[in-house]
N, C-alpha and C positions, 0 to 999 in steps of 0.2 A: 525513635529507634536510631542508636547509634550505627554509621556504618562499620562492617569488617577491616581490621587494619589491612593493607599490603604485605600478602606473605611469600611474596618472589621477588627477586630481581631482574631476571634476562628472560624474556619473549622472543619467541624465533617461532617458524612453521615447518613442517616437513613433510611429504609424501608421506602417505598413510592410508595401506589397501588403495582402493577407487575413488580417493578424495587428497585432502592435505588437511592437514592436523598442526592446531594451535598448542607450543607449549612454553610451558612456563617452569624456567631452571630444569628444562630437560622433560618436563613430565607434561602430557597429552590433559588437557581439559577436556571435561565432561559438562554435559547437559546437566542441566538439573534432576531429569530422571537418570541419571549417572549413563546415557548412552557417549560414547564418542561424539567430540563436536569434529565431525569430517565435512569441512567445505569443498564444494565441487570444481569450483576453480581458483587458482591463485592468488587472482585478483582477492577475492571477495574473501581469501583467508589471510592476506596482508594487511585487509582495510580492517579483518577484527582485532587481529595483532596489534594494530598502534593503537584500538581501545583499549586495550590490556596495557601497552605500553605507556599509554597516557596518564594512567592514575595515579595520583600523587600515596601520601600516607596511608589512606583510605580508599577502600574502592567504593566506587559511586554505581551502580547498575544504572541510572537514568541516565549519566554520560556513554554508554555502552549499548545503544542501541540498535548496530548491525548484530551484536551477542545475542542478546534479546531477540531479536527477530531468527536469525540463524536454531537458536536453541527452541521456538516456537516451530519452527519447519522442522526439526527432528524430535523433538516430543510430541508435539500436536496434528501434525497438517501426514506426515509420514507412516502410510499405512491409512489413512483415515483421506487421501485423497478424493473421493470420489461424494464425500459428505463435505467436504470444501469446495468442490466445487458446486453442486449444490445448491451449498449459501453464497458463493456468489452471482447463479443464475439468479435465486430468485430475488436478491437486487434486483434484476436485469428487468424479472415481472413487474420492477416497479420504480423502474428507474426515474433519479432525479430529472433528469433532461427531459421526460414526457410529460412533465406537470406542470403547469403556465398558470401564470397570473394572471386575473382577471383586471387588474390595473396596479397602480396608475399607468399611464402609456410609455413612461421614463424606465418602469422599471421591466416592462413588457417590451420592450427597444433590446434592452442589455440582455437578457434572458435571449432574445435572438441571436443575437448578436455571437455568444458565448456559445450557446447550445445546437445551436442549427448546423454548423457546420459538422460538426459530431456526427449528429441525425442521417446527415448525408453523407456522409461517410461510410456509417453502419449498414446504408441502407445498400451505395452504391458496388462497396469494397467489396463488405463482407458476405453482402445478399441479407442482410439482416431490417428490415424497416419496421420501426416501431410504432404503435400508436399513440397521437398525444392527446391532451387530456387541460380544460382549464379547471384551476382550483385544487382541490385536494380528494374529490370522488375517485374511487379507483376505475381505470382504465385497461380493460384485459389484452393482452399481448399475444400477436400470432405464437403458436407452439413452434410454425416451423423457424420464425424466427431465433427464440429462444433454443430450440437447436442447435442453430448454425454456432451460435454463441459459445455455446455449448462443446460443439465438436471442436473449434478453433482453442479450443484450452485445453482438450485431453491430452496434449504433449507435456501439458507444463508440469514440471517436476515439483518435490515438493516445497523445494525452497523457493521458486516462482510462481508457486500458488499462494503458499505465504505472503508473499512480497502483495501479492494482487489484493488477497483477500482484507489486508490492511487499508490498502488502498481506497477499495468498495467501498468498506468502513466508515473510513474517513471522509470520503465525498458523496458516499448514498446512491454512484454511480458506477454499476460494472464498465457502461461505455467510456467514463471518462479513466477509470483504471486499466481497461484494455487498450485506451489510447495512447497512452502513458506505455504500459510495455510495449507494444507494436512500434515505438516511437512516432503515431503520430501526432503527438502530441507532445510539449515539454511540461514537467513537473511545474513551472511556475504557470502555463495556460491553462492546466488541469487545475492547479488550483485557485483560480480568479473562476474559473467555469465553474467549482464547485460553493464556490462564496460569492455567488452576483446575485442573491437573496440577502443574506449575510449584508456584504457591504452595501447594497443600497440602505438597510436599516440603517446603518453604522452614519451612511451620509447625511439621514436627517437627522437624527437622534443621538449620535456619537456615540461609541465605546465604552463602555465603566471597564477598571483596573481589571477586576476576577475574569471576565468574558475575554480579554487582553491575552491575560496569561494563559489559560484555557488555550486560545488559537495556541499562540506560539507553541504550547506544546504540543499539541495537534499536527502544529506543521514540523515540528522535529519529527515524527514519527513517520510521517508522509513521506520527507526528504529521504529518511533512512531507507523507507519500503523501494523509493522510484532509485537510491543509489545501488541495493539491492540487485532489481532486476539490470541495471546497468553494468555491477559487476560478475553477474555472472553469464553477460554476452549474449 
């Protein structure tokens, strides 16, 4: 499928209602379900603007993924709040960090290493302590934990739900995507914690090209989610 040519020249932003609005030659972009794309703070309607301003002849959508994500928090996540969060508790039922490996002892080192500190956090910070689990058996989770989880996210709006719920996604981990918004965590700790299975495989057995390319794009979409909640404070 070919891309769309380029049918603007000048990107600029502007106050618009309770948000800021992306336009192009003067005119307000839409979502794909033609709602207004109104970003809630500056930041994060400046950082879509130079995707917009960045495309050459052609617009690329896969180069354009704070739009992507933005226009999923107003079509998808908005209004439907409360079923996003949801699906990211029940991640949380089952979250990557409580499942261990049964060996070898290299790769049960790293997995501490990575995860435990997490664990302690959730447990100490938040009042959240989970159960963990060797192997892949499932492992049931206190309710009132998953609460707490729970109630620390009811503020989040829907474009930091979005952001989160990509997040989960991608790492199989509500705690390491909460660690990441709450900052305690950095997008690049988050993501070795959620590939310390991952790359120990890669260590013995090395990488083929497709599973290469696969990550990378993975981790664009990651970066996008974590700069995300970054831009909007």
């Amino acid at each position: 499928m070919s891309l769309p040519k380029r049918f603007y020249k000048d990107v600029d932003t502007a106050p618009e209602g309770s948000g800021v609005t992306v336009r192009l030659d003067g005119k307000s972009v839409r979502t794909p379900a033609k709602a207004p794309l109104l970003l809630p703070t500056q930041e994060l309607a400046d950082a879509v603007a130079e995707e917009w301003r960045a495309q050459g002849e052609r617009v690329d959508p896969e180069t354009m993924r704070l739009t992507k994500l933005a226009n999923s928090a107003i079509d998808g996540v908005r209004g439907r709040e409360a079923a996003v969060l949801d699906d990211v508790i029940a991640f949380a039922g089952s979250d990557l960090l409580c499942y261990r490996a049964e060996g070898p002892e290299e790769l049960i080192a790293k997995q501490s290493e990575h995860w435990d500190p997490v664990l302690a956090w959730a447990k100490e910070e938040l009042g959240a302590p989970l159960n963990l689990a060797q192997g892949v058996a499932h492992v049931a989770q206190p309710q009132a934990s998953l609460d707490v989880i729970q109630e620390r996210l009811k503020d989040f709006d829907a474009f930091s739900l979005a952001a989160l719920h990509v997040l989960t996604s991608l790492t199989g981990s509500a705690l390491l995507a909460l660690a990441v918004a709450l900052k305690r965590l950095t997008p690049n700790q988050a993501w070795a914690a959620a590939h310390v299975d991952e790359d120990w495989q890669i260590s013995q057995w090395s990488e083929d090209a497709e599973a290469a390319e696969r990550r990378a794009r993975r981790r664009q979409e990651f970066d996008a989610a974590c700069r995300m909640l970054e831009l909007l404070g």
